[in-house]
Residue frames as qw, qx, qy, qz and C-alpha x, y, z in Angstrom:
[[0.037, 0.644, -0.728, -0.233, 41.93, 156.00, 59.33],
 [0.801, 0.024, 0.582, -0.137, 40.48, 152.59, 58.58],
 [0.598, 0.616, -0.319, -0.401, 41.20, 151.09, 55.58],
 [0.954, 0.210, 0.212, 0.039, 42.70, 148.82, 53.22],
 [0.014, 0.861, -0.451, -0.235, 46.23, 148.68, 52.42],
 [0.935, 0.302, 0.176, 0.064, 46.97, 145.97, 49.07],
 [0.055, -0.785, 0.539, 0.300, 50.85, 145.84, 48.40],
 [0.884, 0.199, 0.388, -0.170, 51.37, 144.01, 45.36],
 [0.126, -0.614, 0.629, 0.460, 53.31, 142.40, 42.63],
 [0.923, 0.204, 0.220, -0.243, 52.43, 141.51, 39.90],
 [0.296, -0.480, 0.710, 0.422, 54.54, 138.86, 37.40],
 [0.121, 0.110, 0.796, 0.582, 55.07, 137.80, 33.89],
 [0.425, 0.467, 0.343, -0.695, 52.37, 140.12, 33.02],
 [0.420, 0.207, 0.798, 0.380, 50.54, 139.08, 29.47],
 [0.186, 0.828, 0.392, -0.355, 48.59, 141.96, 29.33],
 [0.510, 0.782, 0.123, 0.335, 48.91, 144.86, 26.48],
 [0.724, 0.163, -0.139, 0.656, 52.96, 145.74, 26.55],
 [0.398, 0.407, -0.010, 0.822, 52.17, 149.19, 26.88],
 [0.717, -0.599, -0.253, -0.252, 51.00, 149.34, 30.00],
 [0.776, -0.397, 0.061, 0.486, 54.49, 148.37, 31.24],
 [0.606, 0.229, 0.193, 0.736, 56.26, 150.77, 28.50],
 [0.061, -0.602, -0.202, -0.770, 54.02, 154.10, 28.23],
 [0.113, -0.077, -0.612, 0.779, 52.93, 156.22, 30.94],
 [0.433, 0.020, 0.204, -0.878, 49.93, 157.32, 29.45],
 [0.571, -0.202, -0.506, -0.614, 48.29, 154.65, 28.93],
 [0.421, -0.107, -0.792, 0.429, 49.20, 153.50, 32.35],
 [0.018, 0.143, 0.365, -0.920, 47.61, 156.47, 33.68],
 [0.432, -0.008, -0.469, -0.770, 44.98, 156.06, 31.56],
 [0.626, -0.232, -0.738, -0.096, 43.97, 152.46, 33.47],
 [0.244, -0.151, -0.733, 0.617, 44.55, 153.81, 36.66],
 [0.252, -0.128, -0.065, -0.957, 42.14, 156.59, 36.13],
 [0.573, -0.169, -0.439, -0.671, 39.65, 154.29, 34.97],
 [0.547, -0.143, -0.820, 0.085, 40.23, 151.23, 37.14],
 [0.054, -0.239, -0.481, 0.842, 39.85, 154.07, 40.40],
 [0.275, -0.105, -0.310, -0.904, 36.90, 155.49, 38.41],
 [0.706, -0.097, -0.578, -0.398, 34.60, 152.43, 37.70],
 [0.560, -0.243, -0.756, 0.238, 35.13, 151.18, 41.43],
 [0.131, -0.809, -0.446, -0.360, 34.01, 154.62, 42.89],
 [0.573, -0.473, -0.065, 0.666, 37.16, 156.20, 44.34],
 [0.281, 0.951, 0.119, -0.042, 37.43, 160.04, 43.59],
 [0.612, 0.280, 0.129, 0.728, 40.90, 160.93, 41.86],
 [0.107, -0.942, -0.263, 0.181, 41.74, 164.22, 42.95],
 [0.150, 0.889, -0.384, -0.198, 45.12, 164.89, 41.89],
 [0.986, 0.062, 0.139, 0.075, 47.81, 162.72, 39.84],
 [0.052, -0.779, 0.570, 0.256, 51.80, 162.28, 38.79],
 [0.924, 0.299, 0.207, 0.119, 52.90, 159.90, 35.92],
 [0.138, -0.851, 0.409, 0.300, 56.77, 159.49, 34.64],
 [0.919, 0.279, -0.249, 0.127, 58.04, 157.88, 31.71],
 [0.479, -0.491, 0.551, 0.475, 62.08, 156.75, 32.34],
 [0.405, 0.650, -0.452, -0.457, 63.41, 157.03, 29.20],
 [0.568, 0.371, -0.709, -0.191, 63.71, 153.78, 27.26],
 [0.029, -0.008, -0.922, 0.386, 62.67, 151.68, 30.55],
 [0.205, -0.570, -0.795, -0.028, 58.64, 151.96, 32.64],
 [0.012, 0.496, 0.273, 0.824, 56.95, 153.85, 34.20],
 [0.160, -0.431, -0.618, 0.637, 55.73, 155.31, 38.08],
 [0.367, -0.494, -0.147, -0.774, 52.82, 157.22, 38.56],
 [0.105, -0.308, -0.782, 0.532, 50.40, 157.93, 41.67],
 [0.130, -0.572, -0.448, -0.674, 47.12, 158.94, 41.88],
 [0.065, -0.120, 0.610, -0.780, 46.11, 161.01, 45.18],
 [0.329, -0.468, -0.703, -0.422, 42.10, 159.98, 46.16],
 [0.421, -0.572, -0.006, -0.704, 39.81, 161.29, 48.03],
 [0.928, -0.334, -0.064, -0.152, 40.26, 157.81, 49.75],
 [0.505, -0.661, 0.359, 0.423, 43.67, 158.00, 49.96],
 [0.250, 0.790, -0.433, -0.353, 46.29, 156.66, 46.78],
 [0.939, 0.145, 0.288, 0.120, 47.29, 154.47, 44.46],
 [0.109, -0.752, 0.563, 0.325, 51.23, 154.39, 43.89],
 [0.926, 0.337, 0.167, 0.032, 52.38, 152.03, 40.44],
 [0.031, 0.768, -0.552, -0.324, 55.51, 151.20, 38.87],
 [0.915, 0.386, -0.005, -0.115, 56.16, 149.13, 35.83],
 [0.164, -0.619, 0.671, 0.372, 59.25, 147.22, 34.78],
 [0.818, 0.493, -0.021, -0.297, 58.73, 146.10, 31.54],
 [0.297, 0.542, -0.785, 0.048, 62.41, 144.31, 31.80],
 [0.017, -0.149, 0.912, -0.383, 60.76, 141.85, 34.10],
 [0.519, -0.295, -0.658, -0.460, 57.34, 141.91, 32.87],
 [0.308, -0.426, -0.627, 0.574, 56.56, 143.17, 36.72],
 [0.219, -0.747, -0.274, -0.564, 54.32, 145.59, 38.49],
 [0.273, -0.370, -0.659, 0.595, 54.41, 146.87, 41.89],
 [0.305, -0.563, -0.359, -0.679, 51.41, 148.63, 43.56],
 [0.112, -0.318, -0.644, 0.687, 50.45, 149.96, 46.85],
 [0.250, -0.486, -0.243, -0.801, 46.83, 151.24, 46.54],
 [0.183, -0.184, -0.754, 0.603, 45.20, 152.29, 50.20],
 [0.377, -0.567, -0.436, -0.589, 41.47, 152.99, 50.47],
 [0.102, 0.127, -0.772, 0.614, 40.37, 154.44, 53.74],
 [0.297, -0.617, -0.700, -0.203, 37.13, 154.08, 54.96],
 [0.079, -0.082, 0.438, -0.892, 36.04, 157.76, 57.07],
 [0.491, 0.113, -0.154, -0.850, 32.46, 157.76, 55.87],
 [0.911, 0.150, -0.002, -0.383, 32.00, 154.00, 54.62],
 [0.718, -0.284, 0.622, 0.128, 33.46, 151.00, 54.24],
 [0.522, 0.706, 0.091, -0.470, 35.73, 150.79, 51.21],
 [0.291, -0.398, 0.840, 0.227, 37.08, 148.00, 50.91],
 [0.633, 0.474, 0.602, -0.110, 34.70, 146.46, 48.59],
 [0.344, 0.920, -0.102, -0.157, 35.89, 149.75, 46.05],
 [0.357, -0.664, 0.626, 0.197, 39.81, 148.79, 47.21],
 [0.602, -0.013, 0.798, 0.000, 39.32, 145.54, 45.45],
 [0.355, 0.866, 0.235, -0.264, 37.33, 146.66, 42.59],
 [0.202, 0.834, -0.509, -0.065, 40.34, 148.79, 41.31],
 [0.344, -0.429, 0.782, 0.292, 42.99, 146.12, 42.35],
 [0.661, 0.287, 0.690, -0.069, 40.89, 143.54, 40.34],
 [0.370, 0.871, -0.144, -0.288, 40.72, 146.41, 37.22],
 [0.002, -0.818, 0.561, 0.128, 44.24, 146.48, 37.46],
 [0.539, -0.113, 0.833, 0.051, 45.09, 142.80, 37.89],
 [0.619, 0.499, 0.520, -0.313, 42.95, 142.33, 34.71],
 [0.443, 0.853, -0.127, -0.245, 44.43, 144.24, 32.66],
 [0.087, -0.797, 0.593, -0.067, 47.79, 143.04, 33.42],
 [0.884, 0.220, -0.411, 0.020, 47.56, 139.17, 33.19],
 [0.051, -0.720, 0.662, -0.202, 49.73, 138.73, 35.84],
 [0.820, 0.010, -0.558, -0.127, 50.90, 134.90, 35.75],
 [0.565, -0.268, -0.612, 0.484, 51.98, 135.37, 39.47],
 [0.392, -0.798, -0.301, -0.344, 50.65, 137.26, 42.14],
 [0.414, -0.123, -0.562, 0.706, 52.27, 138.42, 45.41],
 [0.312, -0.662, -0.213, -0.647, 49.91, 140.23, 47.68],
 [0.325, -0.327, -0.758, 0.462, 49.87, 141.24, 50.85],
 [0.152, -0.676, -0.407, -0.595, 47.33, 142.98, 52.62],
 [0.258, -0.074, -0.467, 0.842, 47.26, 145.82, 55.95],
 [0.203, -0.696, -0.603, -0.332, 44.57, 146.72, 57.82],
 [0.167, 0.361, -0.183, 0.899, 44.59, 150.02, 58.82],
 [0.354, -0.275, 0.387, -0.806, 43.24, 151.48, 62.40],
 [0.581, -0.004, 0.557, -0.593, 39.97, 149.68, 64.13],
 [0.261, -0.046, -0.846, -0.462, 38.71, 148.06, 61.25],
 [0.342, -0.456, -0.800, -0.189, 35.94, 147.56, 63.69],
 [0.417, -0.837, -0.191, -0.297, 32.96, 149.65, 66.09],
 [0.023, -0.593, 0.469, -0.654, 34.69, 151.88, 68.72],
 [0.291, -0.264, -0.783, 0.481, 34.54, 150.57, 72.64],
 [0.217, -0.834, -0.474, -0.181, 31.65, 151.86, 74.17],
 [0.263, 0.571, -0.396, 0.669, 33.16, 155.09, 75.99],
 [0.494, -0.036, -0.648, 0.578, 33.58, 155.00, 79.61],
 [0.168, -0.734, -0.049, -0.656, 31.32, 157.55, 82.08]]
């Protein structure tokens, strides 16, 4: 269960409008931004609201990235958690947020950040 858990917000984004308006091309960045940092997408859910933003989640092999636009506030919020069973993947966790943050322009930031389980070598066991 290690991992990285980034809960974020972004403001006054500057980035390309439709990103905050459309779902697919939102889905379209998340795809890639999870792609190009080497998290496996296994299954996904994207909703326009009519005349408003858009929420999607992608499920990963490493765990999920949850988004939701409000394009009345030129805001994002994001919760993407990377766990680490195999490797350490926080280095990937970042990666994507960074994508994402890119794209978006956000002229403020809020971030906070949860490390999940041990984060570090087990105690030696006991005999």
């Amino acid at each position: 269960m290690n991992g990285l858990h980034i809960l974020a917000e972004f403001h006054a984004c500057a980035g390309d409008r439709r990103l905050l308006l459309d779902a697919a091309p939102l889905a379209a960045l998340c795809r890639r931004a999870c792609a190009e940092a080497g998290l496996a997408v296994v299954a996904e859910a994207f909703h326009q609201f009519p005349a408003a933003g858009a929420t999607g989640a992608l499920v990963l092999a490493e765990s999920h990235l949850a988004i939701h636009t409000w394009p009345e506030l030129d805001a994002v919020t994001l919760d993407l958690y990377v766990c680490n069973y195999s490797q350490d993947n926080r280095a990937a966790a970042e990666a994507a947020y960074e994508a994402l943050k890119a794209e978006f322009k956000p002229q403020r930031v809020v971030r906070h950040d949860v490390r999940r389980g041990a984060m570090q070598p087990a105690a030696p066991a006991l005999t």
